[in-house]
Structures are given as structure tokens and as C-alpha cells.
C-alpha positions in Angstrom: -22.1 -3.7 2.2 -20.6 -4.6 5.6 -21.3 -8.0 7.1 -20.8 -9.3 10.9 -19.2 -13.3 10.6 -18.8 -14.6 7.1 -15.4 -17.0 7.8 -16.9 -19.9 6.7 -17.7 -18.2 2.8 -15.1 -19.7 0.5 -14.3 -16.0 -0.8 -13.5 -15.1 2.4 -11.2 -18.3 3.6 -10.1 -18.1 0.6 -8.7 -14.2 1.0 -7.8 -15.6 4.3 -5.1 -17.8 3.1 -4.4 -15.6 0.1 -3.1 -12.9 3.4 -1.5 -15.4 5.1 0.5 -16.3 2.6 1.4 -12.9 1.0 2.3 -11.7 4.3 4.1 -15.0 5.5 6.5 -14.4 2.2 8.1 -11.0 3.3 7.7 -11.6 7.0 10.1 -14.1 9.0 7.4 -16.6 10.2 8.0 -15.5 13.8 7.1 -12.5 13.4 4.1 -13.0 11.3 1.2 -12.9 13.2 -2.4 -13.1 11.3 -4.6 -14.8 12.1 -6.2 -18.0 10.7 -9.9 -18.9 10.1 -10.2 -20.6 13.2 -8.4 -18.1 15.2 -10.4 -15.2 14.0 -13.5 -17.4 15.4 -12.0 -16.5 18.8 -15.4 -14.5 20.7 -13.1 -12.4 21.7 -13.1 -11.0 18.1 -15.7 -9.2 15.8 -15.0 -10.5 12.1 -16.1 -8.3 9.2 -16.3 -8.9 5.4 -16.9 -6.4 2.5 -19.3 -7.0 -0.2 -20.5 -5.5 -3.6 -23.3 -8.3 -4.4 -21.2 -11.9 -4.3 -18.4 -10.3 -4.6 -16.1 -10.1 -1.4 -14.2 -6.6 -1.5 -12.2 -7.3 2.0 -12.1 -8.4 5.6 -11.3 -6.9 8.7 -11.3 -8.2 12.5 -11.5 -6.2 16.1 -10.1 -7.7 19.1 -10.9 -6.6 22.3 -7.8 -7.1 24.1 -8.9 -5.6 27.6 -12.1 -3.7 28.5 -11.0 -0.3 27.2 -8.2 -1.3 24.6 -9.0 -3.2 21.0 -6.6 -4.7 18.1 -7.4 -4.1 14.7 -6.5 -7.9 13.2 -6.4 -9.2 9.8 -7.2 -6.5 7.6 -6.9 -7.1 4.1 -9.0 -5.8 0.8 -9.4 -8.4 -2.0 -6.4 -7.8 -4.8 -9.1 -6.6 -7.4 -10.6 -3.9 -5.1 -7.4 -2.2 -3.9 -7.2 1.5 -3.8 -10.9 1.9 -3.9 -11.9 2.8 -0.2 -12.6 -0.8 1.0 -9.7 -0.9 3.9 -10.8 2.7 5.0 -14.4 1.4 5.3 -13.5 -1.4 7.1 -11.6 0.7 9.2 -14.0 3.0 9.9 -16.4 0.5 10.5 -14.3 -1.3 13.6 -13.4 1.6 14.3 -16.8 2.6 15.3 -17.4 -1.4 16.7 -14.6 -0.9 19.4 -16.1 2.4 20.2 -19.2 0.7 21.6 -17.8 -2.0 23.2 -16.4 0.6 25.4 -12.5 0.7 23.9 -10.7 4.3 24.3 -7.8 2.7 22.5 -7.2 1.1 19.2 -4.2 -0.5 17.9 -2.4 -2.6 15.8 0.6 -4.5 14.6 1.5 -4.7 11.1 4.3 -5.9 9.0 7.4 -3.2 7.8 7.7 -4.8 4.1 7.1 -2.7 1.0 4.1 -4.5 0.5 2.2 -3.0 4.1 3.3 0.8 2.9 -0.1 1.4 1.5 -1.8 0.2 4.6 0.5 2.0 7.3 -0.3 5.5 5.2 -3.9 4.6 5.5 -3.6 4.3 9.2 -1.3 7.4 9.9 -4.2 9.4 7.4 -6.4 8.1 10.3 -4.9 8.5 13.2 -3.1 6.2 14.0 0.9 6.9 15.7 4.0 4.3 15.9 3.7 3.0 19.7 5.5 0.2 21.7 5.2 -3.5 21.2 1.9 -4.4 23.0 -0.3 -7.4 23.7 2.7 -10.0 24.0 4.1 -9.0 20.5 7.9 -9.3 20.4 9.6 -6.1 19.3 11.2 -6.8 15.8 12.5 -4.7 12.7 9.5 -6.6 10.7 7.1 -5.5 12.6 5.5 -2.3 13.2 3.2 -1.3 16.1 0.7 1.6 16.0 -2.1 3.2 18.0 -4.4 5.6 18.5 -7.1 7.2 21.3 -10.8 6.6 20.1 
């Protein structure tokens, strides 16, 4: 089950930090860029979190970066519910969100290390094509920038 808000759930800053960290350790810290509980309280951004009972399966974030154009931020699926469809239900799921709040874009910036791999497949299996830097990003060799049309 999908659920709007949910950052103040121990689970969920928790798998915040658990993220941050992973992400931090193959990604020179200026060009990491995820978010932190309090940032992902930002109105500007819809925060989703994935649940099978108490269990927290993943998060997920959409930012609306201008009236037509979001930013997919801070996905991540719980290390015990990888490979199961969590990250493509999220996706769907903001996806859909930035659909209705009028975006015709969607894009993201993500990190190059063997660890992202899974993820960028996920995104090219939905869509999504390597762009240029966007939203203030600095270009980088860690960092790799994708969108797609909604």
C-alpha cells in the first residue's frame, strides 16, 4: 500500500539515512544530491512511502520543479524488498502524481556507481532517456541525468 507523507516514521527516516549514506559512499559528496528528512518536507514535494502492514517496502518523492516539469527525488526500496516491484510501483505511482499536477515532463538525476545500475535499467524499461544536467545540477561523471515526456 502506498501512503502520502510518512517522514516522521522511524522506518522511514531510518531508510532515509540508510540512502544517504549508501549513496554518499560511492558518490564524491558534491555530487551527491538526496535529500534529507527535512528537505523532502519542502511543499514543493509529494513524499511517498511503501507498505506491506508495518513493514516499510520503499520511499519515493516528486518534485515539481516548474509548472509543467517534475523531479523524481529520493527513491529507494528497503534492502529486504529489492527486486520485488516496489521501485516500479513507486514509480508508477509519481509518475501518475506529476501527471495531475499538470507536469508533461519527468526527470531525474541519479548516481553512475555500480550500485544505481539496477535503478537506471528500471528507468530506461520506463521510459526514461539520458538528458542534459537540469535544475542547477552540475554536470559530473558521477552523475547521470535522465528524462522523459509524460
Amino acid at each position: 500500500m502506498l501512503r502520502g507523507g510518512g517522514l516522521a516514521d522511524p522506518q522511514v527516516a531510518a531508510l532515509i539515512t540508510h540512502h544517504r549514506t549508501e549513496s554518499s559512499a560511492t558518490t564524491p559528496i558534491c555530487n551527491a544530491h538526496s535529500l534529507d528528512s527535512e528537505g523532502l518536507s519542502d511543499p514543493t514535494i509529494s513524499f511517498v512511502s511503501a507498505w506491506d502492514g508495518d513493514a516499510l517496502l520503499g520511499i519515493g518523492a516528486l518534485k515539481m520543479i516548474d509548472i509543467d516539469h517534475g523531479e523524481l527525488k529520493s527513491m529507494r526500496t528497503a534492502p529486504d524488498h529489492l527486486r520485488k516491484g516496489v521501485a516500479r510501483a513507486i514509480l508508477e505511482y509519481l509518475m501518475d502524481k506529476a501527471r495531475e499536477r499538470g507536469a508533461r515532463r519527468l526527470s531525474l538525476e541519479t548516481g553512475t556507481a555500480p550500485m544505481f545500475q539496477p535503478a537506471i535499467a528500471m528507468y530506461r524499461r520506463q521510459g526514461f532517456v539520458e538528458c542534459a544536467t537540469f535544475g542547477g545540477y552540475p554536470p559530473s561523471p558521477h552523475n547521470l541525468f535522465m528524462t522523459m515526456d509524460l
